[in-house]
C-alpha positions in Angstrom: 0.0 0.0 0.0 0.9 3.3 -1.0 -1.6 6.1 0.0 -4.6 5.9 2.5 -6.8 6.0 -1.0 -5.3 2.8 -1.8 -6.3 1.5 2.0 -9.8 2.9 1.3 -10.1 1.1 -2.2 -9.0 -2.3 -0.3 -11.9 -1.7 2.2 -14.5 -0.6 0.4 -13.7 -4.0 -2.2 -13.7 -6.2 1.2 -17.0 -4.5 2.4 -18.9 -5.1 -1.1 -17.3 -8.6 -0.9 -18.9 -9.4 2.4 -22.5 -7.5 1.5 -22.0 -10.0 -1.0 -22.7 -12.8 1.0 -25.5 -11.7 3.2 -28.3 -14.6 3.7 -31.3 -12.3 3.6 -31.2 -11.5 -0.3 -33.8 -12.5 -2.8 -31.7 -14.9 -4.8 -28.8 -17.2 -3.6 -26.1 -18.7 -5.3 -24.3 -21.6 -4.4 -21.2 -23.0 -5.8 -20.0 -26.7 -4.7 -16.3 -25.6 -3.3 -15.5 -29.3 -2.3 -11.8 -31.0 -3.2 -13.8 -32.3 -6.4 -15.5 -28.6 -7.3 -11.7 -26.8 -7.4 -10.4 -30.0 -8.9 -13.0 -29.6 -11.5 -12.9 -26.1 -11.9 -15.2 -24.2 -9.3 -12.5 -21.3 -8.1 -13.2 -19.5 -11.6 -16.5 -20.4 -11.8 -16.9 -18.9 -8.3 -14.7 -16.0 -9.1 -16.5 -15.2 -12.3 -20.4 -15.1 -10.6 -19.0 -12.9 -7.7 -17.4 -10.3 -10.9 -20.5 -10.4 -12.7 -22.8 -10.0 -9.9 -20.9 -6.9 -8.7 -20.5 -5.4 -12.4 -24.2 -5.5 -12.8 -24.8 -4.3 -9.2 -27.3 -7.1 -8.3 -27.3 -6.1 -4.7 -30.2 -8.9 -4.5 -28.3 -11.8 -5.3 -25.8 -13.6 -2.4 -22.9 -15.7 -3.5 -21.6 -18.3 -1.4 -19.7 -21.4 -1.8 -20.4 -25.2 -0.2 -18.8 -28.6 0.3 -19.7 -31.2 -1.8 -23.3 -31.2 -3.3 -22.9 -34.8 -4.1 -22.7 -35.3 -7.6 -19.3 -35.2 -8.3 -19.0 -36.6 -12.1 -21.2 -32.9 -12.9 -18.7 -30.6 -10.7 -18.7 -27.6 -11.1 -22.1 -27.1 -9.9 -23.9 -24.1 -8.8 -27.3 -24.4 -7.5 -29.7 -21.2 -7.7 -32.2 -20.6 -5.4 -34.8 -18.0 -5.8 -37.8 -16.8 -3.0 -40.6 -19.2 -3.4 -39.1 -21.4 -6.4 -37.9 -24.4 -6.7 -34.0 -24.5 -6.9 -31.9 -25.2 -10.3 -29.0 -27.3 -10.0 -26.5 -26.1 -13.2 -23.6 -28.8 -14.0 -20.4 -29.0 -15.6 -19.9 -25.3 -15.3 -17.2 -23.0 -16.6 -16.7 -19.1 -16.4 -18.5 -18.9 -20.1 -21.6 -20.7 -18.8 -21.4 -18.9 -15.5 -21.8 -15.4 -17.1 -24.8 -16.4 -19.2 -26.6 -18.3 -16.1 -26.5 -14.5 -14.7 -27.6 -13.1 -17.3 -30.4 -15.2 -18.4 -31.5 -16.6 -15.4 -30.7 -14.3 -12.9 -31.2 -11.0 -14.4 -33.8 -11.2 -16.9 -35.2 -15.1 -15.0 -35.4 -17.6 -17.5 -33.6 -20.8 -16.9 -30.8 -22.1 -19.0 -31.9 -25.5 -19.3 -29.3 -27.6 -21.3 -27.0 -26.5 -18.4 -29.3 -28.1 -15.6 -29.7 -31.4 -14.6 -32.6 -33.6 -14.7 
């Protein structure tokens, strides 16, 4: 660090990283962040949902990760869960794929369905 603007930059980044993950938004993301999820791939997936969800400003929508959801042979897998929906499990994920689940599905709500399971 350089300058206290730098020191403020770092915070306010850490502060919008943490709003970030506040359980009592509308819509929750969930990324499986289990030895087979990073093995597979998650870490960019992960890292890609939290850029896009801060570029758009979707101050609605919580990221987190998880262990394993269970279904390894699909990892990466991010489940969405919306208020008063049923949840949509997305597999084999990548950063591509992650970017067009947010902006199909989470901004304008229609579901990507070849990346879902089942």
């Amino acid at each position: 660090m350089k300058s206290l603007e730098e020191l403020k930059k770092i915070r306010e980044a850490s502060i919008a990283n943490m709003e970030m993950r506040n359980t009592e938004k509308d819509i929750r993301i969930v990324v499986g962040m289990a030895t087979c999820g990073i093995a597979a791939g998650a870490r960019p997936v992960l890292n890609t949902l939290v850029e896009e969800v801060a570029k758009r400003n979707l101050n609605n929508v919580q990221v987190v990760q998880t262990g394993c959801i269970g279904m390894c042979t699909y990892e990466p897998i991010i489940e969405v869960f919306k208020n008063d929906e049923e949840k949509v499990t997305y597999i084999n994920i990548d950063s591509e794929k992650a970017k067009r689940i947010i902006a199909e599905h989470i901004v304008n709500d229609k579901v990507v369905k070849e990346y879902t399971i089942g």
